[in-house]
CHARMM-style PDB file with segment names, atoms N, HN, CA, C and O in Angstrom:
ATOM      1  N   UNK     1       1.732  -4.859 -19.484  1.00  0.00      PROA
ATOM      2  CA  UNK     1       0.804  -3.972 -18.786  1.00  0.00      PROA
ATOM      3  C   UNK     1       1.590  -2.772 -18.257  1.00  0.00      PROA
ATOM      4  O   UNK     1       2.483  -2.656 -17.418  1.00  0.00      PROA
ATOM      5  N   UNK     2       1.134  -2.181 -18.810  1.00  0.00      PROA
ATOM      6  HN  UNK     2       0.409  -2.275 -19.492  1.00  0.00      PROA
ATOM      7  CA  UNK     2       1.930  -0.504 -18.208  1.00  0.00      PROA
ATOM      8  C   UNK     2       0.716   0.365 -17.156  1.00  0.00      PROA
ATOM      9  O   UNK     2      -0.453   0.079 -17.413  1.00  0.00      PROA
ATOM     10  N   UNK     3       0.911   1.224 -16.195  1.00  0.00      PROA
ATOM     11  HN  UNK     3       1.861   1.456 -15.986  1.00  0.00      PROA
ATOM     12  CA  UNK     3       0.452   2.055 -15.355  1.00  0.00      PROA
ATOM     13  C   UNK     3       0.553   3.119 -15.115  1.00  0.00      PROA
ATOM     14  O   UNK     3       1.633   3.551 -14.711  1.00  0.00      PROA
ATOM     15  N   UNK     4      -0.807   4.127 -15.316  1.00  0.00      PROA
ATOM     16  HN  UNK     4      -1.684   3.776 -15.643  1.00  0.00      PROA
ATOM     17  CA  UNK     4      -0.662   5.558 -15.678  1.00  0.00      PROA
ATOM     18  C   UNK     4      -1.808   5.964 -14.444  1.00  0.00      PROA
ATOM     19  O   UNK     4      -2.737   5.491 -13.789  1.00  0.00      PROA
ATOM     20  N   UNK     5      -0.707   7.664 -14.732  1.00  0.00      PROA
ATOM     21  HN  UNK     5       0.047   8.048 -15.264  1.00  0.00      PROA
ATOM     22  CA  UNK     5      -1.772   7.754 -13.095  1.00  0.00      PROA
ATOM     23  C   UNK     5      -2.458   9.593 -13.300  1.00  0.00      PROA
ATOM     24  O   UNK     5      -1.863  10.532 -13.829  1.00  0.00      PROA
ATOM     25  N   UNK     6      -3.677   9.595 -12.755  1.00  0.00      PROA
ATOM     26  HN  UNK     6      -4.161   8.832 -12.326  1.00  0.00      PROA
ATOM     27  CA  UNK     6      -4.583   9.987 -13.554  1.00  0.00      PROA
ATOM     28  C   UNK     6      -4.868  11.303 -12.399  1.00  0.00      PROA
ATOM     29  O   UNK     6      -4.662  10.737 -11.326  1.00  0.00      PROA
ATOM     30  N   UNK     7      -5.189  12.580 -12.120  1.00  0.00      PROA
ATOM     31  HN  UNK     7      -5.357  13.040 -12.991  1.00  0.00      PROA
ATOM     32  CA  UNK     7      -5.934  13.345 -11.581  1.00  0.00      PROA
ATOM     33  C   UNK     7      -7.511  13.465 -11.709  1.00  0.00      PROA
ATOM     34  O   UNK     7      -7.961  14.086 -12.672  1.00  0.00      PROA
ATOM     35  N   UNK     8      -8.266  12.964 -10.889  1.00  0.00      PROA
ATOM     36  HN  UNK     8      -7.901  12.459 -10.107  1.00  0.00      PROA
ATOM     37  CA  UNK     8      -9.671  13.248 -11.085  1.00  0.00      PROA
ATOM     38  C   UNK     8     -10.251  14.002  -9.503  1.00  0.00      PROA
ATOM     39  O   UNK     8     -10.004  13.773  -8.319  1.00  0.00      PROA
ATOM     40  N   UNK     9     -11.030  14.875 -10.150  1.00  0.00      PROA
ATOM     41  HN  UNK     9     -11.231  15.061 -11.112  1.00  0.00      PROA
ATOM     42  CA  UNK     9     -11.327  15.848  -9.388  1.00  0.00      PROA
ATOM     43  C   UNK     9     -12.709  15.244  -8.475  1.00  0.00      PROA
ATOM     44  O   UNK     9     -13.862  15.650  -8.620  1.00  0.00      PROA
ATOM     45  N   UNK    10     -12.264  14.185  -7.522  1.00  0.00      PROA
ATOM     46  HN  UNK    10     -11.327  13.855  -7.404  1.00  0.00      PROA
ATOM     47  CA  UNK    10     -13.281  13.213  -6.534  1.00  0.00      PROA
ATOM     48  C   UNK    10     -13.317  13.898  -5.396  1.00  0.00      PROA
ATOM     49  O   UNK    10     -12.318  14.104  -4.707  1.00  0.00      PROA
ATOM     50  N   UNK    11     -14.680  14.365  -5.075  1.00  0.00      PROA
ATOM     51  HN  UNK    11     -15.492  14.197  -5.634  1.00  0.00      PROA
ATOM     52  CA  UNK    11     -14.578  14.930  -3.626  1.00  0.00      PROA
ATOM     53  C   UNK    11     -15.075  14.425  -2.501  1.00  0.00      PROA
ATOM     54  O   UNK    11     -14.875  14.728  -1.325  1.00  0.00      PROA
ATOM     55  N   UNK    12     -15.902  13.434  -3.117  1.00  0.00      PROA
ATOM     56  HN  UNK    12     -16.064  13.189  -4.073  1.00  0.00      PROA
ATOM     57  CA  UNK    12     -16.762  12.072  -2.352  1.00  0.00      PROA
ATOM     58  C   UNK    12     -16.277  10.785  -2.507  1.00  0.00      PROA
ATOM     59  O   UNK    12     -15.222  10.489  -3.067  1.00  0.00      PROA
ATOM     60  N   UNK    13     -17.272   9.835  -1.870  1.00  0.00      PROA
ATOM     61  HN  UNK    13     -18.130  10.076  -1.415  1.00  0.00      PROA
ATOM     62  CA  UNK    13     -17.054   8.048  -2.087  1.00  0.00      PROA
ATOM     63  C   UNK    13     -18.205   8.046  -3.660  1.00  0.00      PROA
ATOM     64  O   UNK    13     -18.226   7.296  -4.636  1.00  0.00      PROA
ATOM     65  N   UNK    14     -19.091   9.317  -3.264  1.00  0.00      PROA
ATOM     66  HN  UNK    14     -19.074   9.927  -2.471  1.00  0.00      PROA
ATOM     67  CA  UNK    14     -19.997   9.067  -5.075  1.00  0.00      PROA
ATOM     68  C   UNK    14     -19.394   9.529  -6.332  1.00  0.00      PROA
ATOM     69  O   UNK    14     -19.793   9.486  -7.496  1.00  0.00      PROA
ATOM     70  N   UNK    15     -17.820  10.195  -5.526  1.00  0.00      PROA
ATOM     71  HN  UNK    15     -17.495  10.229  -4.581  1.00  0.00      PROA
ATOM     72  CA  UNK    15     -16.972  10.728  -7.155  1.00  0.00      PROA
ATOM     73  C   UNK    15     -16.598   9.355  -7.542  1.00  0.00      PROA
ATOM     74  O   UNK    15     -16.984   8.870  -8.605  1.00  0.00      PROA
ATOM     75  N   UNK    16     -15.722   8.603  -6.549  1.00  0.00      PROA
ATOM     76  HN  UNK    16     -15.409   8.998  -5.685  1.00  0.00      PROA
ATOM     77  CA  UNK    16     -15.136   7.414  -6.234  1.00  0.00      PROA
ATOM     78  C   UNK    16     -15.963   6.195  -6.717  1.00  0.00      PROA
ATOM     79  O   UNK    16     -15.694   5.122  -7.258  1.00  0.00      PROA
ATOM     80  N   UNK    17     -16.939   6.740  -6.343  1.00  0.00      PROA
ATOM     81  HN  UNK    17     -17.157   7.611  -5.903  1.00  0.00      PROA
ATOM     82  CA  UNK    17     -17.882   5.218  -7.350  1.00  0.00      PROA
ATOM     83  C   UNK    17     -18.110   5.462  -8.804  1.00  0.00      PROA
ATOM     84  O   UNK    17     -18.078   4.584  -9.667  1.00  0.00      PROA
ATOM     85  N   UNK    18     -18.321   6.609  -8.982  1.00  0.00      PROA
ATOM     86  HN  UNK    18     -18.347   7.322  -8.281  1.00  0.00      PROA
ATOM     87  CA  UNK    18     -18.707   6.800 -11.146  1.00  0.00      PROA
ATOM     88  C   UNK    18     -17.185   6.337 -11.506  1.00  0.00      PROA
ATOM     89  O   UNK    18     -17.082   5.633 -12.511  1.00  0.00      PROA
ATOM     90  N   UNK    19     -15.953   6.667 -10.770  1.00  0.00      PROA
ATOM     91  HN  UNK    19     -16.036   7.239  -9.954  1.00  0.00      PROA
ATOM     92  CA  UNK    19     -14.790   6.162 -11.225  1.00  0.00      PROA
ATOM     93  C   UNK    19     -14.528   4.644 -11.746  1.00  0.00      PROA
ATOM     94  O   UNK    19     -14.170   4.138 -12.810  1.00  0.00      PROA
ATOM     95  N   UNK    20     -14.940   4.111 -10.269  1.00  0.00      PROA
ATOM     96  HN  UNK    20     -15.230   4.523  -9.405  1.00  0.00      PROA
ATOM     97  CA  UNK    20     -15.179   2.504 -10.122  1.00  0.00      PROA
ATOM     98  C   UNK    20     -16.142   2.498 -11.408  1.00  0.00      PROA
ATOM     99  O   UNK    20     -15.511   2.346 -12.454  1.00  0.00      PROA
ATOM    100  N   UNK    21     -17.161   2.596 -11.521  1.00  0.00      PROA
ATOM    101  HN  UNK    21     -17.674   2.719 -10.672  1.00  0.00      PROA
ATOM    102  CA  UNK    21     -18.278   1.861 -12.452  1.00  0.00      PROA
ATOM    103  C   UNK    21     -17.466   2.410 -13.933  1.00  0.00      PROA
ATOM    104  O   UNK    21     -17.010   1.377 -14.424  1.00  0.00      PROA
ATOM    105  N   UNK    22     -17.254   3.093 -14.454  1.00  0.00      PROA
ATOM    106  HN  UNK    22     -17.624   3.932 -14.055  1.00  0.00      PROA
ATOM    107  CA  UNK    22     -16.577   3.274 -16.099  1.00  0.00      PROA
ATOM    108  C   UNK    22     -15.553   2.389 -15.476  1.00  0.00      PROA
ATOM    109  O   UNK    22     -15.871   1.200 -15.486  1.00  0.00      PROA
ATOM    110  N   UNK    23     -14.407   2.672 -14.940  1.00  0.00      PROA
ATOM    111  HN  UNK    23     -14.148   3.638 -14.932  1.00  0.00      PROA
ATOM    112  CA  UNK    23     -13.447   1.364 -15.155  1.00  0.00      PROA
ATOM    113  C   UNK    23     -14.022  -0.090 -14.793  1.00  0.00      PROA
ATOM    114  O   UNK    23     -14.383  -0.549 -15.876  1.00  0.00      PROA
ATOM    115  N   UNK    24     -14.213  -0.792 -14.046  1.00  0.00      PROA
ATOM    116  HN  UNK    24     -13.919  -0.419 -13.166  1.00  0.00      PROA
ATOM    117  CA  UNK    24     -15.037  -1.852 -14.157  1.00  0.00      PROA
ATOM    118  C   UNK    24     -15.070  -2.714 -15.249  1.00  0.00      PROA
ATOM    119  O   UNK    24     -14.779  -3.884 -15.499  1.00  0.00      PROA
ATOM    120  N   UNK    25     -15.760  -1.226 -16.106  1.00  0.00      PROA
ATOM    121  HN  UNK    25     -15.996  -0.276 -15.903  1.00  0.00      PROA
ATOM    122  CA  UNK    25     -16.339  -1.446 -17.594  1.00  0.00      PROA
ATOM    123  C   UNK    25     -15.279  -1.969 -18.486  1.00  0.00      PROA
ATOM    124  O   UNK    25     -15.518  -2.350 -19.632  1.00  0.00      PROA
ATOM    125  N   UNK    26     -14.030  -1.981 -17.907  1.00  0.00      PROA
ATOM    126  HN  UNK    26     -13.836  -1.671 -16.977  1.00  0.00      PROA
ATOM    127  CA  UNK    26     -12.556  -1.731 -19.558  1.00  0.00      PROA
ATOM    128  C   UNK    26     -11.896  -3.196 -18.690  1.00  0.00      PROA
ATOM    129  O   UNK    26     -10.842  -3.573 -19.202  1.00  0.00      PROA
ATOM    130  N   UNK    27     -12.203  -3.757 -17.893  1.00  0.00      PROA
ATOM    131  HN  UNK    27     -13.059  -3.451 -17.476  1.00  0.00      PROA
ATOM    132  CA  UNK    27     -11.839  -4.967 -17.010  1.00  0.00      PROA
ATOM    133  C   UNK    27     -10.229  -4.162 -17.035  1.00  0.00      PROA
ATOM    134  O   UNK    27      -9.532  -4.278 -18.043  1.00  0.00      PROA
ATOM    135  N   UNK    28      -9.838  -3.514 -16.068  1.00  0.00      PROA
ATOM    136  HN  UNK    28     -10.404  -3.420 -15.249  1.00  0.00      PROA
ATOM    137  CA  UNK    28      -8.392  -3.025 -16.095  1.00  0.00      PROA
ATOM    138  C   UNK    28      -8.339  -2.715 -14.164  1.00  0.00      PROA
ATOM    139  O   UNK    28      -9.066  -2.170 -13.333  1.00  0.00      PROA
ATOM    140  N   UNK    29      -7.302  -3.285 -14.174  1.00  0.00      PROA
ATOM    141  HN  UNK    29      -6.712  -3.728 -14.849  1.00  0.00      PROA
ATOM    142  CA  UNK    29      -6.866  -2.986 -12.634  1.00  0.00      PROA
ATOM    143  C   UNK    29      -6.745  -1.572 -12.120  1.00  0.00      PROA
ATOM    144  O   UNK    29      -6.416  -0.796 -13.017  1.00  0.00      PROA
ATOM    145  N   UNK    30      -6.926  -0.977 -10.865  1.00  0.00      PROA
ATOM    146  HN  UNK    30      -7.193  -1.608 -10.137  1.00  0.00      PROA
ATOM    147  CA  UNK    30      -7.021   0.224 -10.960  1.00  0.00      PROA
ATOM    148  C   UNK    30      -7.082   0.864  -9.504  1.00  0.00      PROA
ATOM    149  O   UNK    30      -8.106   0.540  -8.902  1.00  0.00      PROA
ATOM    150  N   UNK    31      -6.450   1.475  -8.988  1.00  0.00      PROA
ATOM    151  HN  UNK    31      -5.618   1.739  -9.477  1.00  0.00      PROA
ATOM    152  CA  UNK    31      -6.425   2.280  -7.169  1.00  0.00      PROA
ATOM    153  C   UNK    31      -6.737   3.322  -7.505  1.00  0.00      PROA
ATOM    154  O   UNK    31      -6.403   3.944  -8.514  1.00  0.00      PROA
ATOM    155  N   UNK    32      -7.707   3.724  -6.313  1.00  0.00      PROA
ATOM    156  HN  UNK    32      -7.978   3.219  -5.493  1.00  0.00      PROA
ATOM    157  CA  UNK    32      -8.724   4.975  -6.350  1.00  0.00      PROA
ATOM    158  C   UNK    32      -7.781   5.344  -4.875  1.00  0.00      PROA
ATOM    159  O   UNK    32      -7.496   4.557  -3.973  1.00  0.00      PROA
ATOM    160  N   UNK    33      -7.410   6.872  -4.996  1.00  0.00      PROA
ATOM    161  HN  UNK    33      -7.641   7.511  -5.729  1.00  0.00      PROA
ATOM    162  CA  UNK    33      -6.688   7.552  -3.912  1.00  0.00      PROA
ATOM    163  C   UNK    33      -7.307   9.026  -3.743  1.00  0.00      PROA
ATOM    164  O   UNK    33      -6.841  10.155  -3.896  1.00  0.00      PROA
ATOM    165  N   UNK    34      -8.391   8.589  -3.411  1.00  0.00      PROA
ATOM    166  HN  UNK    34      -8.769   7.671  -3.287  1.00  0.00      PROA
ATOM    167  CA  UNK    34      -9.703   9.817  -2.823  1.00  0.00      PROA
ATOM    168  C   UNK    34      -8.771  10.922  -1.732  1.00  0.00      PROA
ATOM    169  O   UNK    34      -8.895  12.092  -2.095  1.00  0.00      PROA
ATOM    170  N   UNK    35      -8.471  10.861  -1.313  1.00  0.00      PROA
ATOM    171  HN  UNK    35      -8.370   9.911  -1.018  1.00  0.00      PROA
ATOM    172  CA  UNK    35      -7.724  12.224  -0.588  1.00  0.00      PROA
ATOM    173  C   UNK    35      -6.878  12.973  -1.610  1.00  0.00      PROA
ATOM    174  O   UNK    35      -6.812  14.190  -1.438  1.00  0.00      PROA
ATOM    175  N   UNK    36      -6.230  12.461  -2.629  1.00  0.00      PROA
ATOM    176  HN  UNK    36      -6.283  11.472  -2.769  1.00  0.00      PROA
ATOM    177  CA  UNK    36      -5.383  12.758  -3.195  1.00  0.00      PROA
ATOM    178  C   UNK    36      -5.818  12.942  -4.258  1.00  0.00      PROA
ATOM    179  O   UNK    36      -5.076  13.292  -5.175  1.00  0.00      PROA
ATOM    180  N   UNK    37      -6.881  12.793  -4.395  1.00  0.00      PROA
ATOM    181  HN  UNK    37      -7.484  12.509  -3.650  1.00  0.00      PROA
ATOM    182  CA  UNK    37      -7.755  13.145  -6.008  1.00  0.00      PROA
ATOM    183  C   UNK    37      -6.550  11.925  -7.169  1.00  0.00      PROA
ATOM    184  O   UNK    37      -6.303  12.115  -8.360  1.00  0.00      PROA
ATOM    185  N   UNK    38      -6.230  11.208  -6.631  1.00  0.00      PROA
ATOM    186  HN  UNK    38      -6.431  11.053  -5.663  1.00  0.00      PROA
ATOM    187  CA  UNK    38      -5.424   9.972  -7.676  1.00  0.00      PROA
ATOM    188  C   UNK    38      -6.015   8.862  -8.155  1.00  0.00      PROA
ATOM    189  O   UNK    38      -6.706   8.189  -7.390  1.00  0.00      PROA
ATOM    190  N   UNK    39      -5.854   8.505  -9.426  1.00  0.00      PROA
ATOM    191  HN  UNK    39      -5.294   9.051 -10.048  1.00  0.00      PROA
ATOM    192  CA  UNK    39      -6.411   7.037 -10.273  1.00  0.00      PROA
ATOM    193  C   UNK    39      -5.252   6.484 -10.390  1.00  0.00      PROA
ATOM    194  O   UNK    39      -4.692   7.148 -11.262  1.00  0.00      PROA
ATOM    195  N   UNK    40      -4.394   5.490  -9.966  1.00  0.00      PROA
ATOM    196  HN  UNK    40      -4.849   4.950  -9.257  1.00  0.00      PROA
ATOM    197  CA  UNK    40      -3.678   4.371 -10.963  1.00  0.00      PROA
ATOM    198  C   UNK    40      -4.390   3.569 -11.515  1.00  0.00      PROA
ATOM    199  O   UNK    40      -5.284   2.928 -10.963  1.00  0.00      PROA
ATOM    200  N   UNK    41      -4.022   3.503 -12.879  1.00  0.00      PROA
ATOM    201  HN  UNK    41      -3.296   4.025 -13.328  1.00  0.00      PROA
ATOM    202  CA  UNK    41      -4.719   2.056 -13.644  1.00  0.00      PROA
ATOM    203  C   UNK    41      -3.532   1.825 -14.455  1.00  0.00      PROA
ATOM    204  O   UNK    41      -2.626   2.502 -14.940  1.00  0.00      PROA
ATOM    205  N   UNK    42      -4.085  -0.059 -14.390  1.00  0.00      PROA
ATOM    206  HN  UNK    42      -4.822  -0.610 -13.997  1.00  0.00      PROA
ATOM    207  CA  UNK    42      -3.061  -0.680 -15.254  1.00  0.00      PROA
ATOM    208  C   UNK    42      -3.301  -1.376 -16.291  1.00  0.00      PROA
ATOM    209  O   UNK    42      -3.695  -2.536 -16.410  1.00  0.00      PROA
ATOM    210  N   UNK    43      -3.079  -0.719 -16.910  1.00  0.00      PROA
ATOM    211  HN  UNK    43      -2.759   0.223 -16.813  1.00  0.00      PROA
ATOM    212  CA  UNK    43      -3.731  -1.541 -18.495  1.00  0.00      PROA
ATOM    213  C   UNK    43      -3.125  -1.560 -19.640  1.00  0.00      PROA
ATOM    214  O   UNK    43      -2.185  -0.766 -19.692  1.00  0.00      PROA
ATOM    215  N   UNK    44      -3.317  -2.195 -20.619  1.00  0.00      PROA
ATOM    216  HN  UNK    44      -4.081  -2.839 -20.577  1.00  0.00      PROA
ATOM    217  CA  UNK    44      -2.982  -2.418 -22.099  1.00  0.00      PROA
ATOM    218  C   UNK    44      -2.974  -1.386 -22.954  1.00  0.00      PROA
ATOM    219  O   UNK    44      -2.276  -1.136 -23.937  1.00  0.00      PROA
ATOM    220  N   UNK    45      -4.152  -0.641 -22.253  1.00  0.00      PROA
ATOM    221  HN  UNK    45      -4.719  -0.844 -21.455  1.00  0.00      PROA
ATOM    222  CA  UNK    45      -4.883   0.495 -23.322  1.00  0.00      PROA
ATOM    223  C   UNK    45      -3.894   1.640 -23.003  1.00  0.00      PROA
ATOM    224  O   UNK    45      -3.177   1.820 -22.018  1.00  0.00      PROA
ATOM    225  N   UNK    46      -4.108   2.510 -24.368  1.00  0.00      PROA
ATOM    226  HN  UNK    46      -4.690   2.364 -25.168  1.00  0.00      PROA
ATOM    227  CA  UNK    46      -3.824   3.711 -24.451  1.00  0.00      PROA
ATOM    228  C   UNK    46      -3.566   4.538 -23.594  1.00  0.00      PROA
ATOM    229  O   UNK    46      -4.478   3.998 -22.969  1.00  0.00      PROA
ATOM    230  N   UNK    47      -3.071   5.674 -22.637  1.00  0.00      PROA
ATOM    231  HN  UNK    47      -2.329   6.112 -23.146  1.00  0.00      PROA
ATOM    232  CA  UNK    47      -3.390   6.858 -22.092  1.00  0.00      PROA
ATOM    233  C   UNK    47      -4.490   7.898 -22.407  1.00  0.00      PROA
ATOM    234  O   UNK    47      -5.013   8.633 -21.569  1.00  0.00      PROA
ATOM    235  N   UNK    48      -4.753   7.862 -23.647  1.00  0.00      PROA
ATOM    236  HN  UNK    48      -4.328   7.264 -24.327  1.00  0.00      PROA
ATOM    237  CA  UNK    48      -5.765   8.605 -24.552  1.00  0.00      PROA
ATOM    238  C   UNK    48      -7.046   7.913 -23.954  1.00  0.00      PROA
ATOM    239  O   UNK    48      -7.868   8.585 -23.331  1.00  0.00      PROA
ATOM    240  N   UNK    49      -7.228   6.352 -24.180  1.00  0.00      PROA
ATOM    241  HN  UNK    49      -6.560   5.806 -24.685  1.00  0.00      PROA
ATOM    242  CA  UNK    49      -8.567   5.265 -24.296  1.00  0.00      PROA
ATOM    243  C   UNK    49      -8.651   6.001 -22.541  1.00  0.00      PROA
ATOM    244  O   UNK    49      -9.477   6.865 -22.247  1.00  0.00      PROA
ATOM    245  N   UNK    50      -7.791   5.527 -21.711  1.00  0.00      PROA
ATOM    246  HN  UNK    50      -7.120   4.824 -21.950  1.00  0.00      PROA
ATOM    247  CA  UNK    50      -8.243   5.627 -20.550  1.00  0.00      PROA
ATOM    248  C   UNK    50      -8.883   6.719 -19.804  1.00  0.00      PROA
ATOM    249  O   UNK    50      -9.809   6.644 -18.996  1.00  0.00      PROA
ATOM    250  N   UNK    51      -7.986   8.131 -20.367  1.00  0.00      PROA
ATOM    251  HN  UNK    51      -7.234   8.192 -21.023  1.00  0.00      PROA
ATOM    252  CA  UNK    51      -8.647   9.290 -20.280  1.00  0.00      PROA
ATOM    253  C   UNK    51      -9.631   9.833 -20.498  1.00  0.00      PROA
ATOM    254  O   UNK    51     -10.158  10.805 -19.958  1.00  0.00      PROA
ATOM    255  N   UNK    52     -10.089   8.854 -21.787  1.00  0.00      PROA
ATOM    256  HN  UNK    52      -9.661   8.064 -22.226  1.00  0.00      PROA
ATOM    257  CA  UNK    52     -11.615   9.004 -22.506  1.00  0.00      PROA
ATOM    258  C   UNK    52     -12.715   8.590 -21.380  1.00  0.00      PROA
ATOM    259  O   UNK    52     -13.746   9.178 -21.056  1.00  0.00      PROA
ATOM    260  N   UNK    53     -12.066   7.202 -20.824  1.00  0.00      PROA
ATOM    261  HN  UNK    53     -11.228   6.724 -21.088  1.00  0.00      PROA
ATOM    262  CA  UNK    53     -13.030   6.755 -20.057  1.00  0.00      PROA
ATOM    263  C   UNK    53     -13.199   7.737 -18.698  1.00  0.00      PROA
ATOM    264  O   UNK    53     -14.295   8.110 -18.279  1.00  0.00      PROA
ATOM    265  N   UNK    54     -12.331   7.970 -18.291  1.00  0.00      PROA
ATOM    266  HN  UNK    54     -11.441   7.667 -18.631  1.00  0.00      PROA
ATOM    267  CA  UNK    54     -11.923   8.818 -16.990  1.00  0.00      PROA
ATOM    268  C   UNK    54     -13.310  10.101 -17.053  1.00  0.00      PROA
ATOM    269  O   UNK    54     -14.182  10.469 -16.265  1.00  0.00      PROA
ATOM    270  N   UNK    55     -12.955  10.413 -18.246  1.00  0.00      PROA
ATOM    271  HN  UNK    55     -12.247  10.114 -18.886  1.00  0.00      PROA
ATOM    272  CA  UNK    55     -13.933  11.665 -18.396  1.00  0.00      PROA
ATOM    273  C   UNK    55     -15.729  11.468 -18.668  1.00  0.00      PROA
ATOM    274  O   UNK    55     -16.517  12.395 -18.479  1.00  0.00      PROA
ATOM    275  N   UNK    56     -16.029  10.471 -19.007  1.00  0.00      PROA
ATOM    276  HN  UNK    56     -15.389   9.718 -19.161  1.00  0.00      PROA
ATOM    277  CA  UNK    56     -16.939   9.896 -18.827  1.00  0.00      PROA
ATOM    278  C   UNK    56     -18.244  10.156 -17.490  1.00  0.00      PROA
ATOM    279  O   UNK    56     -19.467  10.137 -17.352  1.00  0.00      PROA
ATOM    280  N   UNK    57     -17.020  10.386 -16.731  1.00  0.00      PROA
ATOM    281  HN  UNK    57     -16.026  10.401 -16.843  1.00  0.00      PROA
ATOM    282  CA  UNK    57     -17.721  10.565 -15.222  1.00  0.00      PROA
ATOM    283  C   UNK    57     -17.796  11.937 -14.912  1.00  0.00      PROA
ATOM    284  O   UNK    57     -17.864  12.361 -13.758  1.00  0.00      PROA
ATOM    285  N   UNK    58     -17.786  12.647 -15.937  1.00  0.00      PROA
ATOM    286  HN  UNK    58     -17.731  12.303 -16.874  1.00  0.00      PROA
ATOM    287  CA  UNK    58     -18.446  14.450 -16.014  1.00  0.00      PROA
ATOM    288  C   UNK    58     -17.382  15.072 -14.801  1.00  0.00      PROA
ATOM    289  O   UNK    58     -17.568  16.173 -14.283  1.00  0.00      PROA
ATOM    290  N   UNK    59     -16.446  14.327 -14.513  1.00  0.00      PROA
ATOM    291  HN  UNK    59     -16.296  13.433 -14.934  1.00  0.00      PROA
ATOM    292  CA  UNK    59     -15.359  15.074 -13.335  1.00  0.00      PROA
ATOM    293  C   UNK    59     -14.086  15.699 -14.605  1.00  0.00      PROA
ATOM    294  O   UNK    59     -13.936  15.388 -15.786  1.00  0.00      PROA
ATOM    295  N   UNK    60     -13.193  16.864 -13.552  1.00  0.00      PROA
ATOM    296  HN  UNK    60     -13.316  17.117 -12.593  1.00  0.00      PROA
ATOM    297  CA  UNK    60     -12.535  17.408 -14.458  1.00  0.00      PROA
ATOM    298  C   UNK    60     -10.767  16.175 -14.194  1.00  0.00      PROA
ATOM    299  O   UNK    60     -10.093  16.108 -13.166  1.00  0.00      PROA
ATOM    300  N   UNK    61     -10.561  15.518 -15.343  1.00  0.00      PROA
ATOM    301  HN  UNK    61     -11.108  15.573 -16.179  1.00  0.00      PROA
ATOM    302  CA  UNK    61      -9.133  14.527 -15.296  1.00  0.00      PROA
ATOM    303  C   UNK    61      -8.213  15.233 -16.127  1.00  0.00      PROA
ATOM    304  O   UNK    61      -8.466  15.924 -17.114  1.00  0.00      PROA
ATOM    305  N   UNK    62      -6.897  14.919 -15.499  1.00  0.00      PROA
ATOM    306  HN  UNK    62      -6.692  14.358 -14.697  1.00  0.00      PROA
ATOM    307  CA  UNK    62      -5.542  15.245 -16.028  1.00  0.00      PROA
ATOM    308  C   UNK    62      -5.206  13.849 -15.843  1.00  0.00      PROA
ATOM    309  O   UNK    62      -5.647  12.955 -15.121  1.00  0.00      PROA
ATOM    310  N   UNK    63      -4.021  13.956 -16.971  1.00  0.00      PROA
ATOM    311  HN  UNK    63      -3.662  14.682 -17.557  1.00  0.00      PROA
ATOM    312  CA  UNK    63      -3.225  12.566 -17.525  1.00  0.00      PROA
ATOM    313  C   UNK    63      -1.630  13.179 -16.460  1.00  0.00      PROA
ATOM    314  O   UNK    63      -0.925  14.130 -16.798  1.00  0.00      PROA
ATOM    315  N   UNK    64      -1.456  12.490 -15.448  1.00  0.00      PROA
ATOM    316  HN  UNK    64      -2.029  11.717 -15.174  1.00  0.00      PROA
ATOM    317  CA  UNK    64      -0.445  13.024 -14.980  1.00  0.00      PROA
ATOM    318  C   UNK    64       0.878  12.311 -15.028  1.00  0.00      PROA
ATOM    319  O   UNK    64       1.935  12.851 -14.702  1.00  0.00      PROA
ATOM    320  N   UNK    65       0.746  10.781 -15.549  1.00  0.00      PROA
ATOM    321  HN  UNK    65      -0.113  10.341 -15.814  1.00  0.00      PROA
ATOM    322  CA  UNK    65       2.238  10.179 -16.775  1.00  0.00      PROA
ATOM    323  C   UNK    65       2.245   9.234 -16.250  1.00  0.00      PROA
ATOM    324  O   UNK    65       2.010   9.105 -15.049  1.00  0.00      PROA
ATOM    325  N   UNK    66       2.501   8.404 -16.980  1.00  0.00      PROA
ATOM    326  HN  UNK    66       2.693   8.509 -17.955  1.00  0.00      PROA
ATOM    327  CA  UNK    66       3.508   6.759 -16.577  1.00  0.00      PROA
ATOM    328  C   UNK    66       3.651   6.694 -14.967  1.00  0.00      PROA
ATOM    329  O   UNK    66       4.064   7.625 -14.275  1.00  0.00      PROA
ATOM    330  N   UNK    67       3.086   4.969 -14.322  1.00  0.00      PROA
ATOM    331  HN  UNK    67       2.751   4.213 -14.884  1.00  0.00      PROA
ATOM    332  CA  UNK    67       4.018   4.969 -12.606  1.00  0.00      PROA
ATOM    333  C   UNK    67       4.875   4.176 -12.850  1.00  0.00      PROA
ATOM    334  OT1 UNK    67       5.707   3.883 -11.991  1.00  0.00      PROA
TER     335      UNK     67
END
């Protein structure tokens, strides 16, 4: 399991929840850091797969590398 950490542009607890609900979805561990506009997730998958999902939630994400 590797951990990549993600920029999403959350300005609420309702950015913070579309986050929660797509990941949820990929069963992958994952810290939401709402002040900091930060995603860690830890997963199997891709950087690409996860980003896909990330974007999902119509917010603007950067892939910001490996933790």
């Amino acid at each position: 399991m590797s951990k990549h950490e993600f920029f999403v542009d959350m300005t609420c607890e309702g950015c913070s929840g579309a986050v929660t609900r797509v990941l949820t979805k990929l069963d992958v561990k994952f810290d939401i850091d709402l002040p900091n506009k930060k995603v860690v997730i830890e997963s199997d998958k891709s950087a690409d797969d996860l980003l896909a999902t990330l974007k999902k939630t119509g917010k603007a994400v950067n892939y910001i590398g490996p933790k």
